[in-house]
C-alpha positions as CSV (number, residue, x, y, z in Angstrom):
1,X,17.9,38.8,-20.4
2,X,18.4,38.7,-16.7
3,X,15.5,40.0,-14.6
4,X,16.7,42.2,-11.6
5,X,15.4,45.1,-9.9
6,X,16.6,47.0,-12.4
7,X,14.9,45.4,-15.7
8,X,11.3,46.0,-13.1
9,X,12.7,49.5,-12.5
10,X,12.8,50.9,-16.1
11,X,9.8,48.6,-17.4
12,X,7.5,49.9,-15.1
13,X,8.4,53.4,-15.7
14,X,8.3,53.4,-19.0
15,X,4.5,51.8,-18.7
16,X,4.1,54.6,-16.3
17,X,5.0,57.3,-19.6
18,X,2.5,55.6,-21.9
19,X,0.2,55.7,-19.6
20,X,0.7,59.8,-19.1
21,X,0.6,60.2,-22.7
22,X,-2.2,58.0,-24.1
23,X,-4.8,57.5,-21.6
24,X,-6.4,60.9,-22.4
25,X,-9.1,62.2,-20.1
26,X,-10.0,60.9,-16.8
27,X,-11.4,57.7,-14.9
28,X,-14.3,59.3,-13.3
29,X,-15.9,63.1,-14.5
30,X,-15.0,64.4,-10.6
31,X,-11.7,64.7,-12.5
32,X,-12.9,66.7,-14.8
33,X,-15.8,69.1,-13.4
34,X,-14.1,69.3,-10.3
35,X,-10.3,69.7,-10.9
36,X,-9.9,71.4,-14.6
37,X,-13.2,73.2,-14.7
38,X,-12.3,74.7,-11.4
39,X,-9.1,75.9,-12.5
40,X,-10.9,77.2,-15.2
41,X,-12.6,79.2,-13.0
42,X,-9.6,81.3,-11.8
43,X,-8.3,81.3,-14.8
44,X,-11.5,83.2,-16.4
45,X,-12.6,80.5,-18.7
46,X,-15.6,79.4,-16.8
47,X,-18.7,81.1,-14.5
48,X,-19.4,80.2,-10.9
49,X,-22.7,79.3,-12.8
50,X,-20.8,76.8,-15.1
51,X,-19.6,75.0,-12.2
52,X,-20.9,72.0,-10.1
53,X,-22.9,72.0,-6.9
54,X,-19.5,70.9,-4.9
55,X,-18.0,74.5,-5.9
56,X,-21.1,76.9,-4.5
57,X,-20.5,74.7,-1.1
58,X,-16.9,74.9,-0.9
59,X,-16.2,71.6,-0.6
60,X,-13.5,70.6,-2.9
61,X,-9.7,71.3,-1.8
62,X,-8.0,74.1,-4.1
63,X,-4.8,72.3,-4.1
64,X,-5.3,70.2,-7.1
65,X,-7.2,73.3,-9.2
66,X,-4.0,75.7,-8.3
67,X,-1.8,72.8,-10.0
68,X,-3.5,73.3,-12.7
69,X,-3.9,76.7,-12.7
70,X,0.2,77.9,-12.4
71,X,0.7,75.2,-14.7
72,X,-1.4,76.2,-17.4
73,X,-0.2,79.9,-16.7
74,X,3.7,78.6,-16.9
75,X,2.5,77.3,-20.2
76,X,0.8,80.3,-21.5
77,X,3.9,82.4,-20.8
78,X,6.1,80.0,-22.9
79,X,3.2,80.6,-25.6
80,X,1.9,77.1,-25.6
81,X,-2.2,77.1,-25.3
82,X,-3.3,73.8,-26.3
83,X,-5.1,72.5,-23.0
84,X,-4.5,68.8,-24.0
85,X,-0.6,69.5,-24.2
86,X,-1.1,70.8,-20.9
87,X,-3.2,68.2,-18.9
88,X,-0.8,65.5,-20.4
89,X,2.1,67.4,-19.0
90,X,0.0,67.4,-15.7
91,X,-0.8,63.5,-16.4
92,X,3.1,62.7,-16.8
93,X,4.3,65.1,-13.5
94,X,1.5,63.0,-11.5
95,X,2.5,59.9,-13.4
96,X,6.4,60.4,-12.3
97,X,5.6,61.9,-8.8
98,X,3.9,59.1,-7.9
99,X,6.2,56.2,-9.4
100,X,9.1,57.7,-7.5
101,X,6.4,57.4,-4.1
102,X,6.1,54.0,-4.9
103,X,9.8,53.4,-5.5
104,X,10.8,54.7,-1.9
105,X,7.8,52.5,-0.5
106,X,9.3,49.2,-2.3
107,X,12.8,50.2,-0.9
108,X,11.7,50.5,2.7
109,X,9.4,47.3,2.6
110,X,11.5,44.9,0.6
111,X,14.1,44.6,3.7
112,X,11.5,42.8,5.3
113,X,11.7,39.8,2.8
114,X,14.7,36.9,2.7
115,X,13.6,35.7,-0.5
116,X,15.9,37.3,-3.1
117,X,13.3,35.8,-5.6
118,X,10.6,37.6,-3.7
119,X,11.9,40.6,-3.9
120,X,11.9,40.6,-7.2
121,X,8.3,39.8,-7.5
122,X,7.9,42.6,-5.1
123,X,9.4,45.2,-7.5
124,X,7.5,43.3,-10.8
125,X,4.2,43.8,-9.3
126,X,4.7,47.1,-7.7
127,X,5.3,48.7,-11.0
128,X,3.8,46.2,-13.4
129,X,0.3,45.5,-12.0
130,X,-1.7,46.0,-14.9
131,X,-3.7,48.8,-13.1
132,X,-1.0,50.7,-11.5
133,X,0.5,53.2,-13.8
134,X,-3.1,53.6,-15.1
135,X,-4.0,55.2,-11.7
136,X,-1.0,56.4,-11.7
137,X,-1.3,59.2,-14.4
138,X,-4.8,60.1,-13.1
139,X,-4.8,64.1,-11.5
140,X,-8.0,62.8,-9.1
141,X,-8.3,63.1,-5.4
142,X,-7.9,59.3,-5.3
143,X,-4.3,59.2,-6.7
144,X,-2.8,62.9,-5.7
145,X,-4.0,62.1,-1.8
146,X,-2.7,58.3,-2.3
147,X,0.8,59.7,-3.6
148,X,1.5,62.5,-1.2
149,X,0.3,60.5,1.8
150,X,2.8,57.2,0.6
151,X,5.5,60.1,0.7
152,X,4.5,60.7,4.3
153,X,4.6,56.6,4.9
154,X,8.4,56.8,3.6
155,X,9.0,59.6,6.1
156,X,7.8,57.7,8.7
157,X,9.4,54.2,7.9
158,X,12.9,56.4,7.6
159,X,12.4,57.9,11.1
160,X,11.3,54.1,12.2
161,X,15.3,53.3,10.9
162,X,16.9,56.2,12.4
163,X,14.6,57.3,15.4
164,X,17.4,59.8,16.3
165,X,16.1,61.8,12.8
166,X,12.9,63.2,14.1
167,X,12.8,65.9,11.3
168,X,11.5,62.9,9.2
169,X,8.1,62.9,11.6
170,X,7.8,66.7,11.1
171,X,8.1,66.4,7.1
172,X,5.6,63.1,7.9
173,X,3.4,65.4,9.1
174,X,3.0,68.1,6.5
175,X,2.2,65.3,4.2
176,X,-0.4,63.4,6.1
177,X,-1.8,66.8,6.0
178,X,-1.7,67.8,2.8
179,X,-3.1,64.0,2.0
180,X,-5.9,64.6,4.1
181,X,-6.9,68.1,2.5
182,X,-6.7,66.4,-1.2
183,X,-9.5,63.9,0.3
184,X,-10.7,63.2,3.8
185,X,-10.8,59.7,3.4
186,X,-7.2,59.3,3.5
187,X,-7.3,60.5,7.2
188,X,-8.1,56.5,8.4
189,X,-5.2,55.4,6.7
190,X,-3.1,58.4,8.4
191,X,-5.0,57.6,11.7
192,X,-3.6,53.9,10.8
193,X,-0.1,55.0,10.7
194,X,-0.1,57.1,13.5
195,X,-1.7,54.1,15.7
196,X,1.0,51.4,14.1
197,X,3.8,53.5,15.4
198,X,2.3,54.3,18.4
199,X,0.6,51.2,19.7
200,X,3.3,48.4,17.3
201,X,6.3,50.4,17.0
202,X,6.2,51.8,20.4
203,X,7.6,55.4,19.3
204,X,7.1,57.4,22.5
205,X,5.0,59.9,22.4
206,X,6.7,62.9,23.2
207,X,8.3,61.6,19.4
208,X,5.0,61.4,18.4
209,X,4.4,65.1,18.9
210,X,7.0,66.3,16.2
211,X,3.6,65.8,13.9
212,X,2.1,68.5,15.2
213,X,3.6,71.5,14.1
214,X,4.1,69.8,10.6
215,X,0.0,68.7,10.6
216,X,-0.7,72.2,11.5
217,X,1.4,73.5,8.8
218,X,0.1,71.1,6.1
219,X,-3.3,72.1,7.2
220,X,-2.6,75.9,6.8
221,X,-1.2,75.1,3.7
222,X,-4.5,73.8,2.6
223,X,-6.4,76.5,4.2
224,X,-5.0,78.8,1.9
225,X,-4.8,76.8,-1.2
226,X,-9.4,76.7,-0.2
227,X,-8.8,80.9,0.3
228,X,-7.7,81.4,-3.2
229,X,-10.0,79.0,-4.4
230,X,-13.3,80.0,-2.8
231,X,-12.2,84.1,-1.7
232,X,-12.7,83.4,1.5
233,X,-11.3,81.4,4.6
234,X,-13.1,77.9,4.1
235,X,-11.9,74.6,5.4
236,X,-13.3,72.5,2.1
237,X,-12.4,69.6,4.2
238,X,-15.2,70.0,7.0
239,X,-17.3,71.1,4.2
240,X,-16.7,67.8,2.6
241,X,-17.2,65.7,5.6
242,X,-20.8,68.1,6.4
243,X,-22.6,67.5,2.9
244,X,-21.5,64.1,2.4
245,X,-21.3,62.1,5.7
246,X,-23.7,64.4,8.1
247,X,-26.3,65.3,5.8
248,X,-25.7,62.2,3.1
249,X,-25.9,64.5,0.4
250,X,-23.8,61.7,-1.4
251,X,-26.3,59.1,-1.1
252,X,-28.9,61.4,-3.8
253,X,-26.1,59.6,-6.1
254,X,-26.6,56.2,-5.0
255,X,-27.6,54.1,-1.9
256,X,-25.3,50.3,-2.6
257,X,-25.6,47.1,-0.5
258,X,-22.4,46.5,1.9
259,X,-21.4,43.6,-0.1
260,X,-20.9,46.4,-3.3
261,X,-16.9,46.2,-2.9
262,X,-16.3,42.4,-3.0
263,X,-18.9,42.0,-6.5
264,X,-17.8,44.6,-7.9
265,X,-14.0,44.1,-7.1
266,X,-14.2,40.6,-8.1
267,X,-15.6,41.9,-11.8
268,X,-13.3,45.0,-12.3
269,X,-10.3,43.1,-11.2
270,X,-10.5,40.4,-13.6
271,X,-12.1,37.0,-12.2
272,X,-10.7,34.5,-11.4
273,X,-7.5,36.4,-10.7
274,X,-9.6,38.8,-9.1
275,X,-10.6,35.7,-6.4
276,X,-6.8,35.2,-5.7
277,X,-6.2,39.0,-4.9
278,X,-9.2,39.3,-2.8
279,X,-8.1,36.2,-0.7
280,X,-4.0,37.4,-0.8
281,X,-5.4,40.8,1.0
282,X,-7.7,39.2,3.7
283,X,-5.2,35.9,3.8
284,X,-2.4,39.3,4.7
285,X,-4.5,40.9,7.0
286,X,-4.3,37.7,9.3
287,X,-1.1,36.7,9.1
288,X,0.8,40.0,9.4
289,X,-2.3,41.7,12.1
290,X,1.3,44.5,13.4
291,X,2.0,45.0,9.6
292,X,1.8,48.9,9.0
293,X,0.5,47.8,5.6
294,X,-2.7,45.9,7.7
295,X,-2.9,48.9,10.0
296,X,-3.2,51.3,6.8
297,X,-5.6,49.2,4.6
298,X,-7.9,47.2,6.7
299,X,-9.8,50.4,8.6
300,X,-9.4,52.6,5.1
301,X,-11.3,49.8,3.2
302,X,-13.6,48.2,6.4
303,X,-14.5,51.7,7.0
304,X,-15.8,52.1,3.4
305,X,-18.0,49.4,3.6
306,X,-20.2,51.6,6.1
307,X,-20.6,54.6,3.3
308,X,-23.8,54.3,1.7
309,X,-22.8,55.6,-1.4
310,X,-19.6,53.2,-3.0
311,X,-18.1,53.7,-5.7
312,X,-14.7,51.0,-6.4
313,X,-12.5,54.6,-7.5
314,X,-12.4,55.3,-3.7
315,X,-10.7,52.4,-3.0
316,X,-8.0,52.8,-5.6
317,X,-5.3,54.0,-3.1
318,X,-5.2,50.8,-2.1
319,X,-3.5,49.4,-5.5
320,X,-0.5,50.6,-4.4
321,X,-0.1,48.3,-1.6
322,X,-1.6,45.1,-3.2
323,X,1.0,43.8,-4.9
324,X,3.5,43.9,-1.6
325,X,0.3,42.4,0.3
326,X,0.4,39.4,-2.5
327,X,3.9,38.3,-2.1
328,X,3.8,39.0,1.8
329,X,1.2,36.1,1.9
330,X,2.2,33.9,-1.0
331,X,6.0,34.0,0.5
332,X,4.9,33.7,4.2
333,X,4.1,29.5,2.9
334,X,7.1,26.9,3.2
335,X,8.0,25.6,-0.2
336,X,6.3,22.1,0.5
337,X,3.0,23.5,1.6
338,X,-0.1,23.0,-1.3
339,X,-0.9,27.1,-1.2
340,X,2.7,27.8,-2.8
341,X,2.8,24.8,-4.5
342,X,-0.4,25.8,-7.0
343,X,1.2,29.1,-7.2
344,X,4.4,28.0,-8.5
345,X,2.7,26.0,-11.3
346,X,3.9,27.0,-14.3
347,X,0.4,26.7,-15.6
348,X,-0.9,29.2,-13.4
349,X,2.2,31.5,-13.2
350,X,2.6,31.9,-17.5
351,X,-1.1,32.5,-17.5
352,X,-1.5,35.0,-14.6
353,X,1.7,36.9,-15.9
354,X,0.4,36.8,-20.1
355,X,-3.3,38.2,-18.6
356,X,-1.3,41.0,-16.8
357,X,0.8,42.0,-19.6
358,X,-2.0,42.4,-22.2
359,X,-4.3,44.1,-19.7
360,X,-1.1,46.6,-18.7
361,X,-0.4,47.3,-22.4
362,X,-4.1,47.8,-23.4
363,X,-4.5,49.9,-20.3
364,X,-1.2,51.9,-20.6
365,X,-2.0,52.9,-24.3
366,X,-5.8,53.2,-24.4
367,X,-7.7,56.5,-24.1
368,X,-9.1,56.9,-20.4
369,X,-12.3,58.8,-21.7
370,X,-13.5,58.7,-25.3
371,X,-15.6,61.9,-24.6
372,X,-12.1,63.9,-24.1
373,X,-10.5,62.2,-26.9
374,X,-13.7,63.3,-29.2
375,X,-12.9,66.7,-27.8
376,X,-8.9,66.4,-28.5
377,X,-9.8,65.9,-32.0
378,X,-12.4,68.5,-32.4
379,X,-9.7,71.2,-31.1
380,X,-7.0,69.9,-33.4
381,X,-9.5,69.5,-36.5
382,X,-11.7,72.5,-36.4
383,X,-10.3,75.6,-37.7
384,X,-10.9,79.0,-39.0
385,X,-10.9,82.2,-36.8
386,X,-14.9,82.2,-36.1
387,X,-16.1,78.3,-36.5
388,X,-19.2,77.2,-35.6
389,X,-19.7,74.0,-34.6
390,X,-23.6,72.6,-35.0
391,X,-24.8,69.3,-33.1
392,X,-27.9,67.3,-34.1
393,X,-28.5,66.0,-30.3
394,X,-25.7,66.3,-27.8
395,X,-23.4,69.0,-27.4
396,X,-19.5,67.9,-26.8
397,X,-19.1,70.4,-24.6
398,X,-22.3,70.0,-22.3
399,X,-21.9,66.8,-21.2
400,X,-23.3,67.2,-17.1
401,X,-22.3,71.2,-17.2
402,X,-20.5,73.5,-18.5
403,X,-17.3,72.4,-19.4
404,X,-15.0,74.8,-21.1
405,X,-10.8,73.9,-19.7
406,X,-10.4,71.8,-23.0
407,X,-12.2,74.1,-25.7
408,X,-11.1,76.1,-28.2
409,X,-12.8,79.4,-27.5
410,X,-13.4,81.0,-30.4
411,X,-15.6,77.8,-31.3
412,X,-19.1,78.3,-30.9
413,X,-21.5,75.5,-30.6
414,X,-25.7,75.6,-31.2
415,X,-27.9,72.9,-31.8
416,X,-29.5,72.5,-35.5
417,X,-32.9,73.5,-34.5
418,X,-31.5,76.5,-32.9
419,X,-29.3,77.9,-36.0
420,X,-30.9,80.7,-38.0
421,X,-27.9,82.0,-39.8
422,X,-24.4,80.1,-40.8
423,X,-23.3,84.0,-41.8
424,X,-20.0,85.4,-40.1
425,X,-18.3,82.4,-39.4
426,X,-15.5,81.2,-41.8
427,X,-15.9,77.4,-41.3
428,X,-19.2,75.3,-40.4
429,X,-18.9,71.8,-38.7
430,X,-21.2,69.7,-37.8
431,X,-21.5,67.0,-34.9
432,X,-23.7,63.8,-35.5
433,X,-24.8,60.9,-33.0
434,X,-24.1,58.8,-36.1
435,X,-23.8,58.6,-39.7
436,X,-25.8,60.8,-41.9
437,X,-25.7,61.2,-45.0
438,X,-27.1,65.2,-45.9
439,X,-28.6,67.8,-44.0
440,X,-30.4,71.0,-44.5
441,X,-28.8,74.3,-43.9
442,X,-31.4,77.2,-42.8
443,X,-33.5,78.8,-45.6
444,X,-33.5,75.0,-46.8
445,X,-30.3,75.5,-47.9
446,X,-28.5,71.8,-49.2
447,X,-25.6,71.3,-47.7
448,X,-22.3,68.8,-48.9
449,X,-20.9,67.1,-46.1
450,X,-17.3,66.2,-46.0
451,X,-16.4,63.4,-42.8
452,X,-13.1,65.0,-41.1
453,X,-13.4,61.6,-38.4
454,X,-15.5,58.9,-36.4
455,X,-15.0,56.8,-33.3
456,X,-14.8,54.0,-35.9
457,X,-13.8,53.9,-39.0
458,X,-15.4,53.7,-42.3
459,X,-15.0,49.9,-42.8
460,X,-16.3,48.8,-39.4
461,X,-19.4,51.3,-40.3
462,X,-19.9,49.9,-43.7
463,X,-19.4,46.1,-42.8
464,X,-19.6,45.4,-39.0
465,X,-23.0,47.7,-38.0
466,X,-24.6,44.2,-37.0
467,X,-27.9,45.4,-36.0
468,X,-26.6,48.9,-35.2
469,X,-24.4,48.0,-32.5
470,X,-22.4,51.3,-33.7
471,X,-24.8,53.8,-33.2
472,X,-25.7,51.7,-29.5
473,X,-22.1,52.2,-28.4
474,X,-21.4,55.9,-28.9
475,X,-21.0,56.3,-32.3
476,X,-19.9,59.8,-33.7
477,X,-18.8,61.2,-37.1
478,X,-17.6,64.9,-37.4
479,X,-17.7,66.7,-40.7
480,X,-17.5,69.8,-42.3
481,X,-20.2,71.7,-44.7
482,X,-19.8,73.3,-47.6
483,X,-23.2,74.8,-49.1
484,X,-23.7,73.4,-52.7
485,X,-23.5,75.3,-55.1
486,X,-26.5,75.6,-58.0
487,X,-25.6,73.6,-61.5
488,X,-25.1,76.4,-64.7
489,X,-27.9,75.4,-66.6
């Protein structure tokens, strides 16, 4: 098969669908508590009670939360209430929105290559880095701010090609906005653009100043996605940029050395490959210094290193440009010179690509949160029109708070030591930690237990619990009880 654009095209998009229909859940619970359950909360499911500390000091955008919301009302109108079908329809429109971003970034940049061969390994890793369509099909800050402001990049890199087009720098503008409201952070790598074509591209200002109006419009936009979200007129943004940067209410969560990025980087990106991406981005960063690619990244992720709370997730809008910043650097070498020279050995290249391809399938296909897959089979396994769900130690649905988007609502759940009654509810499930093998209903009242699922199954219970490492790494079983019934004598 020959391998052109195309073949990189269609590969990576159809990564990009597994990845919106298998990795349930999300990569990080701000995801979760903060997006869903705050949709929730307009859409009646939830208390301002149930909700996070972020919510009762307006801090978080509504933008994301009213996707959610007129989605999951579209959805309800067509009769469909299953939250899981919903958030993977929201997983696949995020997952699509942002390949097509992507796709207009590789377009713009790839003129900038003469290497017909590098092009192509331009478009491979764009849309095949093992991590990307991951990300991709996430609904978190990170990604929806990543993907609307690489639509503003587009808009900026067309006006750069047709100067003459300045409605491209107004549209720019809403987007950078819009990018900005979904997360501050995003604002260095807006400031970054503004500066390339500024100080680098030399547009003149009085071009410049077609951002304005579309900033200001992006930002209203923003201000009233916050006013149906809070009630009120609230800029979530300042909020945002108060708690966590002026009074460092981020660092109760976490105070990491400056060196967190590069250790932790070098682990989560898979070592040693992980060493060759780290030194592609800083070998990038000083060869092309008036790249708009350097001028985006290098204050978004130097900046970081200052924050005293890190976490890796908020430097995931930078996948996007890594694998362009890669074969930049590994293509800006003469063909004789030792750096391409290891590259280009087939050694290295059939392992590097075999390591990306398992990691991308495993990544595309594997459930982004087992707590949400737990969950998705508890809503399509329980039944009955008043079930109650009893837990011996943890309840599913109480994790950090209350967290109510993805259940069923006539379940109820209470813990064993709380249940004085099983009477008036049709069906009785139970929730264990791990294996058991009976329980007592109240009254001492035997119950049989019937196993509807567990995280593992039955074999690797029976034969593979060396020294318990099931019940150590999250074990559950769910059943269902039936009362047993007294022998005739």
């Amino acid at each position: 098969m020959k391998l052109n654009r195309n073949t990189f095209l269609f590969s990576g998009l159809l990564f990009h669908i597994l990845a919106a229909i298998f990795s349930v859940g999300h990569h990080q619970c701000d995801e979760l508590f903060q997006v869903y359950e705050f949709a929730g909360y307009k859409l009646g499911i939830n208390k301002a009670a149930d909700l996070p500390w972020e919510f009762s000091e307006q801090m978080r955008s509504g933008i994301e939360p009213y996707l959610i919301y007129i989605t999951t009302k579209t959805f309800h109108l067509l009769g469909i209430a299953n939250p899981f079908h919903i958030s993977m329809f929201l997983r696949l429109f995020m997952s699509l929105l942002a390949f097509g971003a992507l796709w207009g970034l590789i377009r713009q940049i790839e003129k900038q290559l003469e290497s017909e061969k590098a092009k192509l390994w331009l478009w491979a890793g764009s849309f095949l880095f093992w991590c990307i369509p991951y990300f991709h099909a996430r609904l978190s800050s990170e990604n929806v701010s990543a993907t609307v402001f690489i639509f503003g990049l587009n808009q900026s890199l067309t006006f750069v090609n047709h100067p003459h087009k300045r409605i491209h720098l107004f549209v720019a503008g809403i987007l950078f906005a819009l990018a900005f409201v979904c997360r501050f952070q995003t604002g260095f790598m807006v400031a970054g653009t503004i500066a390339w074509l500024f100080f680098i591209y030399k547009v003149q200002l009085k071009s410049l100043t077609v951002l304005l109006p579309g900033v200001l419009l992006g930002l209203g936009l923003g201000l009233l996605a916050d006013k149906w979200m809070y009630g009120g007129w609230v800029l979530s943004w300042w909020n945002y940029l108060d708690q966590n940067i002026f009074q460092s209410r981020a660092s109760a969560f976490g105070v990491m050395p400056f060196y967190y990025f590069i250790t932790e980087g070098f682990l989560q990106m898979i070592p040693p490959f992980s060493l060759l991406v780290m030194i592609c981005m800083v070998g990038f960063w000083a060869r092309f210094r008036s790249h708009v690619i350097t001028w985006i990244t290098f204050p978004f992720v130097a900046l970081h290193f200052f924050v005293g709370h890190k976490e890796l997730r908020f430097l995931f809008p930078v996948l996007n440009f890594i694998p362009a910043m890669m074969v930049f650097f590994i293509y800006s070498f003469s063909e004789e010179q030792t750096w391409r020279r290891f590259l280009k050995n087939p050694g290295v290249l059939t392992t590097s690509v075999v390591i990306n391809s398992l990691l991308l399938l495993f990544m595309s296909i594997k459930p982004a949160d087992e707590g949400i897959e737990l969950r998705r089979r508890i809503y399509h396994n329980i039944a009955g029109n008043s079930p109650l769900l009893i837990y011996l130690e943890n309840d599913p649905y109480n994790p950090l708070s209350g967290l109510n988007y993805f259940k069923n609502p006539a379940i109820k759940t209470i813990s064993l030591d709380s249940v004085v009654s099983t009477d008036g509810h049709d069906r009785v499930y139970l929730f264990a930690d791990k294996k058991i093998n009976n329980i007592m209903l109240p009254n001492n009242k035997p119950a049989e237990l019937r196993a509807l699922f567990s995280a593992y199954p039955e074999w690797v219970i029976r034969y593979f619990d060396f020294n318990g490492w099931v019940e150590r790494s999250g074990s559950y079983t769910m059943y269902e009880l039936y009362p047993v019934k007294s022998k005739t004598p």
